[in-house]
C-alpha positions, 0 to 999 in steps of 0.5 A: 848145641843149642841153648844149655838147659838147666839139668845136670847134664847140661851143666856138666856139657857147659862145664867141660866145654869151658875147660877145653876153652880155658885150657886152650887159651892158657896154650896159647897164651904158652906158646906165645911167651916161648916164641918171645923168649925164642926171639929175644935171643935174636940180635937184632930183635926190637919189641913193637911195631916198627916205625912207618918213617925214618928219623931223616923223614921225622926231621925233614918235616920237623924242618918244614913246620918251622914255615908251614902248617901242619896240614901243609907239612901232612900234605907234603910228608904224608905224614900224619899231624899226630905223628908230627906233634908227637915228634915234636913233643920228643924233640923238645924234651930231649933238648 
């Protein structure tokens, strides 16, 4: 299409393409909300992205923190420092 000029017409070509465009957008975004209700009705639904490590996994290298680094527990776990700090953060405030 080009560059839009600045005469009726080309406002009216610029102004019903943004209407496709929004319209489009809210469908989506329509489509997206009933696929969620849809699946809230599902038992075993859970909101987010799953977890990478199992809880025994968490624990084990929280257990291997209290004798080593965290780059040494990163290295053997694959579990990432972020992660390790996070899970101790978790662990302190649920004592």
């Amino acid at each position: 299409m080009g560059l839009v000029e600045d005469t009726p017409t080309g406002r009216l070509v610029f102004n019903v393409m943004s209407a496709f465009a929004e319209f489009e957008r809210d469908m989506i975004v329509e489509r997206t909300q009933e696929g969620k209700v849809i699946a809230k009705q599902r038992e075993d639904f859970r909101e987010g992205r799953p977890n990478k490590f199992s809880k025994k996994q968490i624990a084990h290298a929280l257990g291997l923190l209290e004798t080593h680094s965290y780059k040494e527990v990163e290295n053997m776990t694959g579990i990432s420092k972020s992660t390790l700090i996070r899970a101790k953060k978790k662990q302190e405030v649920a004592k």
